[in-house]
C-alpha positions in Angstrom: 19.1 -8.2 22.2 15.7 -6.9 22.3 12.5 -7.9 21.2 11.3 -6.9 17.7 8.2 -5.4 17.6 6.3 -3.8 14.4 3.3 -0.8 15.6 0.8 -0.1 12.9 -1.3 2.7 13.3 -1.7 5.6 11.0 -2.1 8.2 14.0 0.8 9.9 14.2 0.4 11.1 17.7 -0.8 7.8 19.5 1.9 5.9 17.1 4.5 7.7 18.6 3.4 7.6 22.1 3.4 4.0 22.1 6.6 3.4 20.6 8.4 5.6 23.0 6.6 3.7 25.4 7.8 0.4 23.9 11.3 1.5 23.6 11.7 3.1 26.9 10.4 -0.9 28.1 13.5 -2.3 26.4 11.7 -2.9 22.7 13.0 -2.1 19.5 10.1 -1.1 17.4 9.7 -0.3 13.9 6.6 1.4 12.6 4.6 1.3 9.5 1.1 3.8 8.9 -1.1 1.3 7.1 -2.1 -1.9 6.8 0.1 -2.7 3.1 3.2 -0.5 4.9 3.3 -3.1 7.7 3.1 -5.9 5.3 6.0 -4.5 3.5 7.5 -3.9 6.9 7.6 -7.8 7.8 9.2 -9.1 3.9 11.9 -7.3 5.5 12.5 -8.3 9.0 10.2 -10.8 10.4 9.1 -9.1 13.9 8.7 -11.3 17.5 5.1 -9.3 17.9 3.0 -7.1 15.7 0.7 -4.8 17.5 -2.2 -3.0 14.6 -4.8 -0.2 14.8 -7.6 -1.8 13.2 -8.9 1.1 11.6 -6.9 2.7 8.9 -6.5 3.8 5.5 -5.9 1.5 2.5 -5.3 -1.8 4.0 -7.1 -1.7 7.4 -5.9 -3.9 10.6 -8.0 -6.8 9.6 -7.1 -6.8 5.7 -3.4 -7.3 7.1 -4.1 -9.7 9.9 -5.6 -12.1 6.5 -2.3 -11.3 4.9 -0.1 -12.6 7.2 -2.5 -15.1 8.5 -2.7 -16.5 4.4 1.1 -16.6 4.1 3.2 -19.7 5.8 5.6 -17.7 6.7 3.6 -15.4 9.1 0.6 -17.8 10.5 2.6 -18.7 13.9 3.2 -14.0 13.9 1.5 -12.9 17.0 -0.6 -9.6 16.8 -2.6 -7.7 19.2 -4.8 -5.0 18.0 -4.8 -1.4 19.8 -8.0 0.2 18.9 -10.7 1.5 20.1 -13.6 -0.5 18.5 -14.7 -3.1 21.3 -17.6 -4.2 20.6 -18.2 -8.1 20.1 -19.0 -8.2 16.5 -15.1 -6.3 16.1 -13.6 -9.0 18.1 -15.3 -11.7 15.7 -14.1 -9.8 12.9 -10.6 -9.7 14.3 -10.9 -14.1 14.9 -12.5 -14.4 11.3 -9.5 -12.7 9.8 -7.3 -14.6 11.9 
């Protein structure tokens, strides 16, 4: 059985380059576009790994990275973000919603 993973990006293009990518590695991967897709995404099946664009429309990487993070049942989830914002004050943001 493969791992479970959920990819949240609302590019279409890089969203499904990395999940080929990911499935080709031996991952099964679901995907959501948005931030409030991906937290619909994990009340029904609770992911090993969820990797999030952080910027996107109507619930954005961070505002779902607080969801999970405020609900018991998510705290322990681990997620990565894929994005290209670096800079130090993003990756603050990203531990603050965390």
């Amino acid at each position: 059985m493969s791992d479970q993973l959920l990819l949240v990006d609302d590019e279409p293009a890089l969203r499904s380059a990395v999940q080929a990518y990911l499935e080709e590695s031996g991952f099964t991967v679901q995907t959501a576009t948005n931030g409030n897709e991906g937290w619909e995404m994990v009340q029904r099946f609770t992911p090993d790994l969820v990797i999030s664009d952080v910027m996107m429309p109507q619930a954005d990487g961070y505002q779902f990275l607080k969801k999970l993070r405020d609900d018991v049942r998510f705290q322990a989830l681990p997620v990565i973000f894929l994005t290209a914002r670096g800079m130090t004050g993003d990756r603050i943001t990203g531990y603050d919603a965390g």
